[in-house]
C-alpha positions as CSV (number, residue, x, y, z in Angstrom):
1,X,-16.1,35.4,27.4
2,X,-16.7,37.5,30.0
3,X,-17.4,41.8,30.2
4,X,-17.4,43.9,33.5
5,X,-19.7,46.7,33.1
6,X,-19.6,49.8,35.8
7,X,-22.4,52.3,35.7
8,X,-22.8,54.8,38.6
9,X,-26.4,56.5,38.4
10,X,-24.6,60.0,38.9
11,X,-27.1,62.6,38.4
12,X,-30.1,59.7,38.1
13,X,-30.2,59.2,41.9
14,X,-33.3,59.7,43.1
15,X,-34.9,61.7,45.3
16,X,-37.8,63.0,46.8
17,X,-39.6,66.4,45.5
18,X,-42.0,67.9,47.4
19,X,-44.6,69.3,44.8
20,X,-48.4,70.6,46.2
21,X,-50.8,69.4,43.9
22,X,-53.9,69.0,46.1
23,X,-51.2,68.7,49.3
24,X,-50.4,65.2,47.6
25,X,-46.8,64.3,47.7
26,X,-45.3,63.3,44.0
27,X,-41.6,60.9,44.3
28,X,-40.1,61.2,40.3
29,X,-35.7,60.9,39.5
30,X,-34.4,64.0,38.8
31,X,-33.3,62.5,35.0
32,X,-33.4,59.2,33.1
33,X,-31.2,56.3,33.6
34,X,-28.4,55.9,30.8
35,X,-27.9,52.8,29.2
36,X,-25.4,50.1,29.4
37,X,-23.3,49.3,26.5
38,X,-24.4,46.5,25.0
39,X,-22.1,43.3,26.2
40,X,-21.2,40.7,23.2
41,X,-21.1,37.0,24.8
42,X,-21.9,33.5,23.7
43,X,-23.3,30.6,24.9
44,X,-21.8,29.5,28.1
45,X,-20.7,32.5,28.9
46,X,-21.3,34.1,32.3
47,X,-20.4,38.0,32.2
48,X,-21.2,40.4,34.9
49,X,-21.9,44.0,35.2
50,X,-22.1,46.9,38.3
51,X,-24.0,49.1,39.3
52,X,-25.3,51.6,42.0
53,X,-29.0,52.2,42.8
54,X,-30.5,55.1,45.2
55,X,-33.5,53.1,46.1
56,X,-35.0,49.7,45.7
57,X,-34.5,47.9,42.6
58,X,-35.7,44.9,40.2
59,X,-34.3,43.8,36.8
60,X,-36.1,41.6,34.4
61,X,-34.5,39.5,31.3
62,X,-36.4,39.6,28.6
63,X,-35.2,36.2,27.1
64,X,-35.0,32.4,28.5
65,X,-31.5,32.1,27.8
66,X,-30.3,35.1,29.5
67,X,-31.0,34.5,33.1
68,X,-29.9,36.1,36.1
69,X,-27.5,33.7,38.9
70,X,-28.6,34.4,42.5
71,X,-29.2,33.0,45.8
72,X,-32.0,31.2,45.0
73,X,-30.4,29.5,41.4
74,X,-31.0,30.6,38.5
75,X,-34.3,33.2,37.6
76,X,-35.1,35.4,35.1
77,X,-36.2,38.2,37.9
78,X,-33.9,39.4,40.5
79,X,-34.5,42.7,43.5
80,X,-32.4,44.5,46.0
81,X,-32.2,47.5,48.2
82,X,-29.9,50.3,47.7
83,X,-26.4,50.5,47.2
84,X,-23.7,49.1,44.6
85,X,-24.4,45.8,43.1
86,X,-22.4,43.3,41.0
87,X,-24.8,41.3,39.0
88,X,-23.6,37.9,37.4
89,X,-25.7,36.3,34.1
90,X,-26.0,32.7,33.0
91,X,-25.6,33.0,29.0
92,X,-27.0,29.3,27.7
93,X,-27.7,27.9,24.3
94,X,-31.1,27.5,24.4
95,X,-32.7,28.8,20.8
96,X,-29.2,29.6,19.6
97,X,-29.5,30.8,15.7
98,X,-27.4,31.3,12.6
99,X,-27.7,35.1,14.1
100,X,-27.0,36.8,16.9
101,X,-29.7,37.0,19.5
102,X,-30.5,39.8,21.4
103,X,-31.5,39.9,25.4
104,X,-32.7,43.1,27.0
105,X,-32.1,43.8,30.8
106,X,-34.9,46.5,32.1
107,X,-34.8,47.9,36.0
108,X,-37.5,49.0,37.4
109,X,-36.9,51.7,40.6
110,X,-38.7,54.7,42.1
111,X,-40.9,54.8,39.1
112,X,-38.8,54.2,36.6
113,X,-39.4,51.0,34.0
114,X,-36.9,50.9,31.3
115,X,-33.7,49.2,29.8
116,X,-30.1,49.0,32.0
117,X,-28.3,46.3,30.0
118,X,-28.5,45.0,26.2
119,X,-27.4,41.5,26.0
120,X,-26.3,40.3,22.1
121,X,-25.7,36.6,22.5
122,X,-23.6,35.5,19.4
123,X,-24.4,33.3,16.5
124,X,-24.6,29.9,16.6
125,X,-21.2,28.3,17.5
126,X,-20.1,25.4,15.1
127,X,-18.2,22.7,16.4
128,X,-16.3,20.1,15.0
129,X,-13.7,17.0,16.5
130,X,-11.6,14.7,15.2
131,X,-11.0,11.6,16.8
132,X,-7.9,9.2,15.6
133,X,-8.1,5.0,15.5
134,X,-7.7,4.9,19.4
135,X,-10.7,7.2,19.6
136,X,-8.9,10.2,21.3
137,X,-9.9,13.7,20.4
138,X,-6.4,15.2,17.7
139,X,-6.1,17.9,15.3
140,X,-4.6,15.6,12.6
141,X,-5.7,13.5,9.9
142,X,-2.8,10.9,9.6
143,X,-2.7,9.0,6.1
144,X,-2.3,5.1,5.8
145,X,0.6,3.5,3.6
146,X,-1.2,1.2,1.7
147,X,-4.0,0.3,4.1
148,X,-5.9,2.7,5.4
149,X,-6.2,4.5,8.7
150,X,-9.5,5.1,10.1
151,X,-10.5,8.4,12.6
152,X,-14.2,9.6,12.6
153,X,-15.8,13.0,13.0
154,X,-18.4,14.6,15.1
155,X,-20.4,18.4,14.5
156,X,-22.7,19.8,15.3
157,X,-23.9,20.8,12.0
158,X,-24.5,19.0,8.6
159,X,-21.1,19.1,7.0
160,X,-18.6,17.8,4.3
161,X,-14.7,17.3,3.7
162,X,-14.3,19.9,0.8
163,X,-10.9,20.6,-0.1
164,X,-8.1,18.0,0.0
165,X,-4.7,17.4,-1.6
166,X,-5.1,15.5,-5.2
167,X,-2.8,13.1,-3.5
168,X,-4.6,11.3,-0.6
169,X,-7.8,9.6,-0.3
170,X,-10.8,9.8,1.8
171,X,-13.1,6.7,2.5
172,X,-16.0,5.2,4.1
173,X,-17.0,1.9,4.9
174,X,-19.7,0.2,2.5
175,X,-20.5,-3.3,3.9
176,X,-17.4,-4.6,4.5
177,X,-15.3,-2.7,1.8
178,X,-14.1,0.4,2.3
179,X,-14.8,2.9,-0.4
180,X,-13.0,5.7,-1.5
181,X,-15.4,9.0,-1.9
182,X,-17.3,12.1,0.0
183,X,-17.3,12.4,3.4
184,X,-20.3,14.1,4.9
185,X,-22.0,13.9,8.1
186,X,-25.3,15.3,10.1
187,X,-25.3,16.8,13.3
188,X,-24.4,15.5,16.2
189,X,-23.7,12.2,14.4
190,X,-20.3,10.3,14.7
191,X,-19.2,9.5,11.3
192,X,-16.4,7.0,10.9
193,X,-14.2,7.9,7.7
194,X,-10.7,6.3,6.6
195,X,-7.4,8.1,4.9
196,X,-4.5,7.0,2.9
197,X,-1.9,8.5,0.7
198,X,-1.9,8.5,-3.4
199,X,1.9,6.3,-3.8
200,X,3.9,7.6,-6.8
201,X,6.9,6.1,-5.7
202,X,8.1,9.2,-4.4
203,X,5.8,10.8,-2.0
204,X,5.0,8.3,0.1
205,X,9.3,8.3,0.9
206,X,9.6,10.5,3.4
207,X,7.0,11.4,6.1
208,X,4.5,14.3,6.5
209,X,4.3,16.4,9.7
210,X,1.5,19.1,10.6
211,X,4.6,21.6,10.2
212,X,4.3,20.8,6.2
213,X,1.0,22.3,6.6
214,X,-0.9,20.4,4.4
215,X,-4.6,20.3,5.3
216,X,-7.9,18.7,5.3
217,X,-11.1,21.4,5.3
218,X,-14.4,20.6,6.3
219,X,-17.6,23.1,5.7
220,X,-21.0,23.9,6.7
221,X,-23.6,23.3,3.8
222,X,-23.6,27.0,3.1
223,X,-19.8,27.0,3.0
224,X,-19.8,29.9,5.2
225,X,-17.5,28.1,8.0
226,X,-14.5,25.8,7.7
227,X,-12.7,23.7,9.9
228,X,-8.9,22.8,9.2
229,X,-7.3,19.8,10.1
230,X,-3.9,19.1,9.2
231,X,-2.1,16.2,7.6
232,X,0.3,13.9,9.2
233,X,2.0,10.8,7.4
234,X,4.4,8.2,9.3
235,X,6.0,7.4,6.2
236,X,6.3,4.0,4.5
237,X,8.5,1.9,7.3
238,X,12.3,0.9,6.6
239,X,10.9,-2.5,5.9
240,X,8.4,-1.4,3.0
241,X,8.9,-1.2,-0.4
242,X,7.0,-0.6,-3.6
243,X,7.9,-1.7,-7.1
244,X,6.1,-0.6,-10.0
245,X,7.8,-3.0,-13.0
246,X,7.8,-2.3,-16.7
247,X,6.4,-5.7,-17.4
248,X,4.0,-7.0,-17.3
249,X,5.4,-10.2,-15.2
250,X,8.8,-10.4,-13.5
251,X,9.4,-13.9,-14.5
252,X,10.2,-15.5,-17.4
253,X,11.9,-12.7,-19.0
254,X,14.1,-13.5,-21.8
255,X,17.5,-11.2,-22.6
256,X,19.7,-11.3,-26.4
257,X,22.9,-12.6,-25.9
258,X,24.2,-9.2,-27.0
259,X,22.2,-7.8,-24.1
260,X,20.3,-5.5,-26.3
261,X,17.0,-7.3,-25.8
262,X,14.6,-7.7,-23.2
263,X,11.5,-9.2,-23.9
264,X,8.9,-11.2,-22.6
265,X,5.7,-13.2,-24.5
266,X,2.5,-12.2,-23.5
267,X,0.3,-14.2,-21.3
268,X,-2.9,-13.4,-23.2
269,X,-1.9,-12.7,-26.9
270,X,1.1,-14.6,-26.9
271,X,2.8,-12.5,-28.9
272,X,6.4,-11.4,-27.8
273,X,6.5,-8.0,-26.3
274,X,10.3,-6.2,-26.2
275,X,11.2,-3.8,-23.5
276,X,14.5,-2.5,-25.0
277,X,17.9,-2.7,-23.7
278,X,17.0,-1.7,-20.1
279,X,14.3,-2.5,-18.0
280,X,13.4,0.5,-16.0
281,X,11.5,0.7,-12.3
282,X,10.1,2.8,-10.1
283,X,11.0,1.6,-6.9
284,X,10.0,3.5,-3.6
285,X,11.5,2.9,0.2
286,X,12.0,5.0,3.2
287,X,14.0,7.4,2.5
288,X,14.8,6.0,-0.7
289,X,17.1,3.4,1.2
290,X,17.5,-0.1,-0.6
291,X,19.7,-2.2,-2.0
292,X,19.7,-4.4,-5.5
293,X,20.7,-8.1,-5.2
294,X,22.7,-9.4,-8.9
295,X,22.3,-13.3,-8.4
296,X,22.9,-15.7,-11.3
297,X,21.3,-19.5,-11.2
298,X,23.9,-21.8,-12.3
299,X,22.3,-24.9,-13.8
300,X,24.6,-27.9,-13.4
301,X,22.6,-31.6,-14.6
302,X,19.2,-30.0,-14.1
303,X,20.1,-28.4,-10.7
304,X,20.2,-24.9,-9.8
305,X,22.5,-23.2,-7.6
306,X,22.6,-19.4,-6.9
307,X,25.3,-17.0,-6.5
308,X,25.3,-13.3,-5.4
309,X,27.1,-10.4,-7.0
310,X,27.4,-11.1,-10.9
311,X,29.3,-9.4,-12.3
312,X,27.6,-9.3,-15.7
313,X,24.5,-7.7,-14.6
314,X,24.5,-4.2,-13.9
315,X,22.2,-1.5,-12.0
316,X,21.7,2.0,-12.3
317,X,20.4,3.4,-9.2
318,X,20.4,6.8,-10.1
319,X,17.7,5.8,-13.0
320,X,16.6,2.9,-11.8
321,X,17.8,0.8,-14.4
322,X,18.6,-3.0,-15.1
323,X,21.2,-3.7,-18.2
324,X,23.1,-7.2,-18.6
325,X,26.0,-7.0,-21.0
326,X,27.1,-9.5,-23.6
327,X,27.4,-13.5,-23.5
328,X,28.3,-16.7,-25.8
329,X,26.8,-18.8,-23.8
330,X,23.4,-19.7,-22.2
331,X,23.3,-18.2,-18.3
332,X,19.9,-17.3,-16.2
333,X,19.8,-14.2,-13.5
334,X,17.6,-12.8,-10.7
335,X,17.6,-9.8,-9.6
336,X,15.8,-8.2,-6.4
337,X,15.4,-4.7,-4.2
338,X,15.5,-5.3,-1.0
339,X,14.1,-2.4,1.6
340,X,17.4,-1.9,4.2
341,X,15.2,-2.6,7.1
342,X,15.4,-6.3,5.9
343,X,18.9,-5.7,4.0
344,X,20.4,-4.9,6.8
345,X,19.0,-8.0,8.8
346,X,19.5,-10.8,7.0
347,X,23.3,-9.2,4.8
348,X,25.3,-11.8,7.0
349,X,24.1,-14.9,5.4
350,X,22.2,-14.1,1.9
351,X,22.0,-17.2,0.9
352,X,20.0,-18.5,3.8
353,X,18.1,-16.4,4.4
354,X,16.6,-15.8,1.0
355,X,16.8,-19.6,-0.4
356,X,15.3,-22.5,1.0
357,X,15.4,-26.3,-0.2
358,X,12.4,-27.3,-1.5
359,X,12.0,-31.6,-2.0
360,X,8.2,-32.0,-3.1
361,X,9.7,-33.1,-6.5
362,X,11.8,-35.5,-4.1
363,X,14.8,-33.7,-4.5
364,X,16.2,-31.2,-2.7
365,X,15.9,-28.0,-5.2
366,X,17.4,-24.3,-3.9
367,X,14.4,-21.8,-3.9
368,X,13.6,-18.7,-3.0
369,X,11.6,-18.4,-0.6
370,X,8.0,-17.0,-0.5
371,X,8.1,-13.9,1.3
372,X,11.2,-12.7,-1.0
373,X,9.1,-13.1,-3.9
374,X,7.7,-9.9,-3.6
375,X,10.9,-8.6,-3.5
376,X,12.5,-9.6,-7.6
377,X,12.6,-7.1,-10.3
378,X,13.2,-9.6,-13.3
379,X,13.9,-13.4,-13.3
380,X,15.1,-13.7,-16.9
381,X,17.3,-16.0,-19.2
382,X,19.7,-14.3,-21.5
383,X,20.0,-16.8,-24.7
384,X,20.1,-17.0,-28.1
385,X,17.1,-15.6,-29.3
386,X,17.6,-17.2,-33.1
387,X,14.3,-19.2,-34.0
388,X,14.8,-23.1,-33.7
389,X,13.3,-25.1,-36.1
390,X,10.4,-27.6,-35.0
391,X,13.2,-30.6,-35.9
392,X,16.4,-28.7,-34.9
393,X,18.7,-29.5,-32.3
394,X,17.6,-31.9,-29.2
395,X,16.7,-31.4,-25.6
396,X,16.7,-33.0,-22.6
397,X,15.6,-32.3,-19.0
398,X,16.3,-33.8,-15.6
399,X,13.5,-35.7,-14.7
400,X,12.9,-34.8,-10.7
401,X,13.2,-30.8,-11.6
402,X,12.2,-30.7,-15.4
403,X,14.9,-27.8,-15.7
404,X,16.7,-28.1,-19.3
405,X,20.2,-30.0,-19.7
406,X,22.2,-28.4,-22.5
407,X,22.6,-30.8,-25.4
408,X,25.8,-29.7,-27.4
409,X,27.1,-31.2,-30.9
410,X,29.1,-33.9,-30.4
411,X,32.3,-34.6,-32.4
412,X,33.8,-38.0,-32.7
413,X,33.4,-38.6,-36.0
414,X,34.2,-42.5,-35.5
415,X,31.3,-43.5,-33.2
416,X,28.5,-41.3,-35.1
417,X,29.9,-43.5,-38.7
418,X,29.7,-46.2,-35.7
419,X,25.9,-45.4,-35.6
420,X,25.1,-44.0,-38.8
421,X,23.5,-40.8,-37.2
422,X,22.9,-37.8,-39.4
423,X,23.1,-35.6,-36.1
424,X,24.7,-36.1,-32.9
425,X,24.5,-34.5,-29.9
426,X,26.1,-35.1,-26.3
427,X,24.8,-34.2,-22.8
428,X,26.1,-35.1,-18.9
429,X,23.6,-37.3,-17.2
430,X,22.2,-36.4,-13.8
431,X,24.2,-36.9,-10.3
432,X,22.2,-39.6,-8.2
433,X,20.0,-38.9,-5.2
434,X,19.4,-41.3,-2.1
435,X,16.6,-42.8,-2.3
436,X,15.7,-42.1,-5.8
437,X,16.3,-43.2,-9.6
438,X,16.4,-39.8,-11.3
439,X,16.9,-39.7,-14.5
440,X,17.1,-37.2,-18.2
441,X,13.8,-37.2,-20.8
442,X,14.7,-36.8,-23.8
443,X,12.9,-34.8,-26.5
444,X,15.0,-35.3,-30.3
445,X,12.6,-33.4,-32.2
446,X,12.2,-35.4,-35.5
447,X,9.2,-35.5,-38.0
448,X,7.5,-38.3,-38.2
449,X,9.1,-39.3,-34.5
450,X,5.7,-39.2,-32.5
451,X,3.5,-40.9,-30.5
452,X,1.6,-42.5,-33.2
453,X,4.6,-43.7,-35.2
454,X,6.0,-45.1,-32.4
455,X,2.3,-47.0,-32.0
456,X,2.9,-47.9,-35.2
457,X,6.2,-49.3,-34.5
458,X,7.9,-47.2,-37.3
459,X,9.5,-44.5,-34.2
460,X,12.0,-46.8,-32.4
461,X,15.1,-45.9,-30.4
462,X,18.1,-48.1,-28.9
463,X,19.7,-47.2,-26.0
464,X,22.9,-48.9,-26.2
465,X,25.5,-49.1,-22.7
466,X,28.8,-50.7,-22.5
467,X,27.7,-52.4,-26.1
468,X,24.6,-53.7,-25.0
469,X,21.5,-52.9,-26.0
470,X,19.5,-51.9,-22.5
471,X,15.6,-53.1,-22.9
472,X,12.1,-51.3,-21.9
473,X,11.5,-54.4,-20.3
474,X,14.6,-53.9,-17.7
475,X,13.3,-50.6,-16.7
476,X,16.1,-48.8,-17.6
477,X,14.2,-46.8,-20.3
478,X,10.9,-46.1,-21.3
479,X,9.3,-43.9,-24.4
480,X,6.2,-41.9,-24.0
481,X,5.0,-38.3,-23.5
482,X,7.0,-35.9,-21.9
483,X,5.3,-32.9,-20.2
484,X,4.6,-31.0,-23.4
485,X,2.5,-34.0,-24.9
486,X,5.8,-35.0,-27.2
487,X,7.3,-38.4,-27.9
488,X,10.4,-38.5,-25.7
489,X,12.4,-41.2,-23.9
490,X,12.9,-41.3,-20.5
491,X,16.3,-42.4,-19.9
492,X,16.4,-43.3,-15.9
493,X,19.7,-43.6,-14.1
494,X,20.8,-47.4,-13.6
495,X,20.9,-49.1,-9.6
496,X,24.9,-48.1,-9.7
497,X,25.7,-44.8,-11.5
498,X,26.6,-45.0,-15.3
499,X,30.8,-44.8,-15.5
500,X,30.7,-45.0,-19.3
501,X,28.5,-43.1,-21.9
502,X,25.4,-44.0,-22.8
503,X,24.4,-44.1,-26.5
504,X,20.8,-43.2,-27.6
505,X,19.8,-43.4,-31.3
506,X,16.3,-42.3,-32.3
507,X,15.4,-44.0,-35.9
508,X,11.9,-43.4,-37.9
509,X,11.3,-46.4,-40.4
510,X,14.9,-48.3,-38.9
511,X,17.0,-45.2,-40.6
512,X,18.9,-43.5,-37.9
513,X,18.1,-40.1,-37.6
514,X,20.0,-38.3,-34.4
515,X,22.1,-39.7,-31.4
516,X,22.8,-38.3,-28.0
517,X,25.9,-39.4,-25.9
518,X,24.7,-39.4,-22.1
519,X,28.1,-38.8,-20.4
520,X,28.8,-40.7,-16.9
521,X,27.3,-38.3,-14.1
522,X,30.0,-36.8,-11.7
523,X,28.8,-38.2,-8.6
């Protein structure tokens, strides 16, 4: 900051005025010297003033930090002869205050010893950077989506971040964590600090610029100075997206076959919790840009295939909403959001891109694959949801994927009078696999069928192909625990594939109790 000051000494030039007193010659100015207006500077400043002198001259500064520039450096004492003179100060920071500081500039000439120049030197100047994660010097705070996004701060005062909006964070790093909390700092001390933003699914959508004007402040202890920095936000990137589910798991959901149902048995209680006829998300992208994948799992033998777009699920995205409408039968869905940025990448070839074939059971089995898990809403089975019995119905599983094989009534009268079942149901075996012997475990759910009958040899079972009677001892069959600790047989497939049904009858005590007809595979 810098002031020219101009003063002429007008009627204060001085002269020479011959007055006897004992014939000894007296030299006094005519009048005073006026006074300078006071100049207003700060540290670092360098102002100058004029001024014109009648005789030889010396000024004096009254203070360290107000010194005078000359030829020989900087002094606090300067002289000259007569004439007009532009004098130059060196305003520094030395004993700066919370106050302004005052300097006083006296001359002396031809007798005369008082003040020319009053310098007030400002209050102490507070400063404050920011720095961003590259460490150069920016006026914005920029928020992290879901990580966070470290800058650091340097004053020269003891301060703290005061006033925020509710919806971002501020952090610091404790050991290796970093905390959300105050920020404060002393003076002169770099303080490293972190941001991100609050999500609500909505916000964090679109990006914040310093134009929105949203701001962090930071203040002095006596809250008597602020600094403002504002708030920038990049966004979440076209390849995020947040989900925020209404239950508590996204697998293993279970839907009425009238579609009025969701519901879902909890992990912990293991009570059954129902959701309604609509699941409802929040779901957040960029720009609120995604798309909703409808795929059904068809389970053919205890394989799973997977087909986009059905049909029967449906998905508001207006409300966010998932609803599946009515079924007779049976039929398992998955649905996901995808962000567009990924959409939009892989929307040639679905299928694989998002399923992979997985053979640790030693079988090739379509799954999805682990980076799209993230990415499902609900992965649910819509079925009856009528309460089995303990000794109702029958079921069987393939044996390589343990996924359920529907076991249906069977009808022909003739061969269950044949057998002299009280029950009969019928099922497709599995399709062969190279290299393998897979096979269906059967479960018939009859009291008094169990592990320890069967020790006692009162649970007993035929198995009965092409009117033979197949034995353990041929390793076509085998009883013994299945995978939920119950007496089941395990029913594997033959070195050529079956081509006529297989007949199994489970009998407690040598009375036949149920049947299942193991139809030929297809393959």
């Amino acid at each position: 900051m810098k002031r020219l000051f101009n003063l002429t000494f007008l009627a204060a030039m001085l002269s020479l005025v011959a007055i006897t007193s004992c014939d000894t010659p007296t030299e006094e100015p005519q009048q005073p010297i006026p006074t300078l207006d006071t100049i207003e500077c700060e540290a670092g400043d360098k102002p100058t003033f004029e001024f014109s002198a009648s005789h030889d001259w010396q000024l004096s500064s009254d203070a360290m930090w107000c010194k005078f520039i000359s030829s020989n450096g900087e002094v606090q004492d300067i002289s000259g002869k007569a004439g007009n003179h532009t004098i130059t100060l060196k305003i520094t920071d030395q004993g700066v205050k919370d106050e302004p500081t005052t300097a006083n500039i006296t001359i002396k000439m031809g007798g005369i010893n008082q003040t020319l120049v009053t310098v007030e030197r400002s209050a102490k100047r507070l400063n404050m950077r920011i720095y961003d994660a590259n460490d150069r010097a920016t006026q914005s705070i920029e928020l992290g989506y879901n990580t966070w996004i470290k800058f650091s701060i340097e004053a020269n005062f003891r301060f703290a971040a005061t006033d925020f909006p509710e919806w971002m964070e501020l952090g610091t790093m404790q050991g290796n964590n970093i905390v959300s909390g105050a920020v404060t700092g002393a003076p002169n001390e770099r303080v490293e600090a972190y941001a991100r933003i609050i999500n609500n699914n909505e916000r964090e959508c679109q990006p914040i610029t310093a134009e929105d004007n949203h701001m962090v402040t930071f203040s002095n202890e006596e809250r008597n100075a602020t600094f403002n920095f504002s708030i920038i936000f990049n966004g979440m990137s076209e390849n995020d997206l947040s989900i925020e589910s209404p239950t508590s798991d996204t697998f293993g959901l279970e839907v009425s076959l009238d579609g009025k149902e969701f519901r879902q048995e909890d992990a912990e209680s293991g009570e059954m919790i129902s959701y309604g006829s609509s699941l409802q998300y929040k779901i957040a992208a960029r720009n609120h840009e995604y798309s909703v994948l409808l795929i059904e799992k068809v389970i053919e033998r205890g394989i799973p295939t997977h087909h986009f777009n059905a049909s029967w699920m449906a998905f508001d995205y207006a409300t966010m909403t998932l609803t599946v409408s009515a079924s007779d039968t049976t039929r398992y869905g998955i649905v996901m959001a995808l962000p567009n940025g990924i959409y939009n990448d892989i929307c040639n070839d679905l299928s694989a891109n998002i399923f992979e074939l997985d053979d640790s059971a030693g079988i090739a089995i379509e799954t999805i694959k682990y980076d799209f898990l993230k990415y499902i809403l609900a992965e649910f089975t819509q079925c009856d949801f009528t309460e089995r019995g303990e000794y109702e119905g029958l079921y069987v599983y393939h044996s390589l994927t343990a996924l359920e094989i529907p076991a249906t009534p069977y009808t022909d009268s003739a061969v269950i009078e044949q057998y002299g079942a009280s029950e009969a149901y019928t099922c497709p075996f599995v399709n062969s696999v190279e290299g393998k012997r897979p096979g269906v475990i059967i479960d018939p759910r009859i009291e008094e069928w169990t592990t320890a009958t069967f020790e006692e040899g009162r649970a007993t079972a035929e198995v009965i192909y092409k009117g033979e009677k197949l034995k353990i001892s041929e390793n076509e069959y085998y009883m013994g625990e299945n995978k939920d600790e119950r007496m089941a047989i395990h029913l594997w497939g033959p070195k050529s594939d079956y081509t006529e049904d297989v007949y199994v009858i489970f009998k407690v005590d040598g009375v036949a109790k149920k049947m299942l007809v193991v139809t030929p595979p297809t393959k």
